[in-house]
C-alpha positions in Angstrom: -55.3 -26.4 19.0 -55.4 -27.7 15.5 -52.8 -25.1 14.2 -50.3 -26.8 11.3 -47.5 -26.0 10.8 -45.0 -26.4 7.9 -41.2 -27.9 8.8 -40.1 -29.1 5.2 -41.7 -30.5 1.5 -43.5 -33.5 1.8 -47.1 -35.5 2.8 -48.6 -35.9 6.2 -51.4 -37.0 7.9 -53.2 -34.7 10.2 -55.7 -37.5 13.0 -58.2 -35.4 15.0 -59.3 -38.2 18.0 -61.7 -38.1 21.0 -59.1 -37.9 23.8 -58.8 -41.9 25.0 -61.3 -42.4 21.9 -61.6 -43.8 18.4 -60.2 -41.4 15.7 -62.8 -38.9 14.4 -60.8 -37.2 11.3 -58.0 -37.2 9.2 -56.8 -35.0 6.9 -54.1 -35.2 4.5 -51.7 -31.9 4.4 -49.1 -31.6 1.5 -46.3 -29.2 2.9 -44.6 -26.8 0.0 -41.0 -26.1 0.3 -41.4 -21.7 0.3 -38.7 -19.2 -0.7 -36.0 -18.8 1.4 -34.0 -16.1 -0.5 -33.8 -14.0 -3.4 -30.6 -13.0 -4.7 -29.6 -10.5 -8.1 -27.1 -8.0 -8.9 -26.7 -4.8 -6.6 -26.0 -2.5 -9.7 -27.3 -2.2 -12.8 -27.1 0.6 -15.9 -28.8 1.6 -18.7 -29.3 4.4 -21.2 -32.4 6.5 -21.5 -34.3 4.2 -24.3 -32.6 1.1 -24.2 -33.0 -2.0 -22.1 -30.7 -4.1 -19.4 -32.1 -7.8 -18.6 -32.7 -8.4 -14.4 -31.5 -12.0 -13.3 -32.8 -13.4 -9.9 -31.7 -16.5 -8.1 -34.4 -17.9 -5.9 -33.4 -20.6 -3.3 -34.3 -23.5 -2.5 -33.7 -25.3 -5.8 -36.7 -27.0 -5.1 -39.0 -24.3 -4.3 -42.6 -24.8 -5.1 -42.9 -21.4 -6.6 -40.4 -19.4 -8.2 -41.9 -17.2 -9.5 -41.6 -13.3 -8.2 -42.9 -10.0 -8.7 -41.3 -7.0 -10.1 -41.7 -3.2 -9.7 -39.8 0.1 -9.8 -39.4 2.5 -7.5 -39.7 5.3 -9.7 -41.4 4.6 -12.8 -40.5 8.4 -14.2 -37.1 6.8 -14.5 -37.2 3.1 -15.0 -40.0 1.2 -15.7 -39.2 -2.9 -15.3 -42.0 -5.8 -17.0 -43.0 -8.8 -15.1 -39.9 -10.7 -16.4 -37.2 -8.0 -15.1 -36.6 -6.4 -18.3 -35.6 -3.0 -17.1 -36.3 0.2 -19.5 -34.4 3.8 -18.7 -37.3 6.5 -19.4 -34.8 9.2 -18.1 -31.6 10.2 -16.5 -32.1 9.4 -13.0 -31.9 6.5 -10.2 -34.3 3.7 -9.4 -34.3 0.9 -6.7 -35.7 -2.5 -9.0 -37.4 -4.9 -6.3 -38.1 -8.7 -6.9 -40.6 -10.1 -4.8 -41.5 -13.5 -4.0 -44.7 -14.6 -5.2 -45.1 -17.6 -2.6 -45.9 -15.2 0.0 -42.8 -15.5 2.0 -42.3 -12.0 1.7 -38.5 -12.4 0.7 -37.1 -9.7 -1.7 -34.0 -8.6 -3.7 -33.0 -4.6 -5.0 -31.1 -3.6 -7.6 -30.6 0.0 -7.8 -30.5 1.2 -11.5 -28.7 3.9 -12.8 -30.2 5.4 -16.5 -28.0 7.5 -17.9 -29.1 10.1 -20.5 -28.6 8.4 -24.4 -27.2 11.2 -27.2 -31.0 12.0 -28.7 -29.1 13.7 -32.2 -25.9 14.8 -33.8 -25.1 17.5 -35.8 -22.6 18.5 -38.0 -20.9 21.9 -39.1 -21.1 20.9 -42.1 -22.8 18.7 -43.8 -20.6 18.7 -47.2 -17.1 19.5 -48.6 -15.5 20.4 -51.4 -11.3 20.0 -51.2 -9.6 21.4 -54.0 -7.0 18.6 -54.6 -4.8 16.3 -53.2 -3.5 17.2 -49.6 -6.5 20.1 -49.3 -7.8 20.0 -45.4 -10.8 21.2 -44.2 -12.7 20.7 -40.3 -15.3 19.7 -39.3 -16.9 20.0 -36.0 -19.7 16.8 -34.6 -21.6 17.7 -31.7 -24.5 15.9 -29.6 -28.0 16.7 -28.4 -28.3 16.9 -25.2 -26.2 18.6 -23.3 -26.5 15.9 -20.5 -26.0 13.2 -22.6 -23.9 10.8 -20.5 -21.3 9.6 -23.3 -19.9 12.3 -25.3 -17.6 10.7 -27.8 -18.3 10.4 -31.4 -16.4 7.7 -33.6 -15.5 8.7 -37.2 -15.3 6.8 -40.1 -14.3 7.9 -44.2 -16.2 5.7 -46.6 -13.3 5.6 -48.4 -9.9 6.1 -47.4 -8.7 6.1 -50.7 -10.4 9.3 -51.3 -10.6 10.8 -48.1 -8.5 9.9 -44.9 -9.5 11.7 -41.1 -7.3 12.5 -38.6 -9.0 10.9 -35.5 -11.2 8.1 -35.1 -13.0 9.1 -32.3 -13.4 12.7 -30.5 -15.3 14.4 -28.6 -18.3 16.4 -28.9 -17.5 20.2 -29.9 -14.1 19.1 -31.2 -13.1 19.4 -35.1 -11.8 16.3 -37.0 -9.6 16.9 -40.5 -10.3 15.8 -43.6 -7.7 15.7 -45.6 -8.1 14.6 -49.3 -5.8 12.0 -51.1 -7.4 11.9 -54.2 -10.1 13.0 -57.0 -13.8 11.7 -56.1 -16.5 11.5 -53.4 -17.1 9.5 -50.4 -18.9 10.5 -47.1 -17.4 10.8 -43.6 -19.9 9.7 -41.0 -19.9 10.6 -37.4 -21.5 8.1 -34.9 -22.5 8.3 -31.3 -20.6 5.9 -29.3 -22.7 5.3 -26.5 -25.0 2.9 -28.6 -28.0 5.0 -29.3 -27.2 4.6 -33.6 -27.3 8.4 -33.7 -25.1 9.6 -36.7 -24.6 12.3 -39.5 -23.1 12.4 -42.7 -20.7 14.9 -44.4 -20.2 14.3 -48.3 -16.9 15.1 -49.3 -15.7 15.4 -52.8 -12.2 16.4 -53.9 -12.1 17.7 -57.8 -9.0 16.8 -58.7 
């Protein structure tokens, strides 16, 4: 009936001819090696902001076209670009999909947790004045919002030699010590640790 059909890459000739008679046509068909699977990671995730790279693996090796089509279930919460770069919009769950492009309708999901990033941090106070050597005084770091996934905040003296704290990291709502060691200024900073660069500054100074 004239139908072709494609068993593996590679050149043949197609001969239409009168039955018992001399050959009428030929045609020349070219057969494309299609997708036969698409495979990427089953889990992925990301912070409200920030961006997580999508791999796929397309096989055959020698597939003619490799190339596939991405989109996002819910673009409210992820939103993904044409080369799987995957961006969390808010807290939330969305199934990635790659598609092949060859039309061999063979696809891969990755379902993406965004978690929500610490949008601000704020400080009790925002400077200090310690007496003399050995004075203490708290002060309390706490993130914006309320959902924010990662909660801990890592704290740093400028200078140790002036100022020394009493934790490293803590957790939002929880005070950290300064305690002075001796006469100048320096500033304490408190820093999100859940990669979002949020951060505030206390200047301390200790008169003597």
């Amino acid at each position: 009936s004239g139908v072709v059909k494609g068993v593996r890459a590679g050149v043949a000739t197609i001969t239409a001819r009168a039955l018992g008679g001399p050959v009428l046509a030929t045609c020349k068909v070219t057969v494309r090696q299609s997708v036969q699977s698409i495979s990427m990671a089953k889990k992925a995730t990301v912070y409200t902001g920030k961006k997580v790279a999508l791999k796929v693996k397309v096989s055959p090796t020698n597939a003619y076209n490799k190339s596939v089509l991405w989109k996002s279930s819910n673009t409210k919460v992820a939103l993904v670009s044409q080369t799987g770069i995957v961006t969390g919009v808010r807290k939330g769950i969305a199934t990635i999909t790659a598609t092949a492009k060859d039309g061999s309708k063979k696809t891969a999901k990755c379902v993406v947790t965004v978690n929500q990033s610490v949008t601000k941090v704020t400080l009790s106070r925002t400077s200090v004045q310690l007496a003399k050597k050995n004075s203490t005084a708290n002060v309390t770091a706490t993130v914006s919002p309320k959902t924010a996934y990662n909660k801990s905040i890592a704290v740093k003296s400028g200078n140790t030699k002036v100022v020394k704290v009493n934790k490293s990291t803590v957790a939002s709502g929880k005070a950290v010590k300064l305690t002075a060691v001796k006469k100048g200024s320096t500033k304490v900073t408190f820093t999100a640790k859940d990669g979002s660069k949020k951060s505030a500054v206390c200047k301390v100074t200790v008169k003597k």
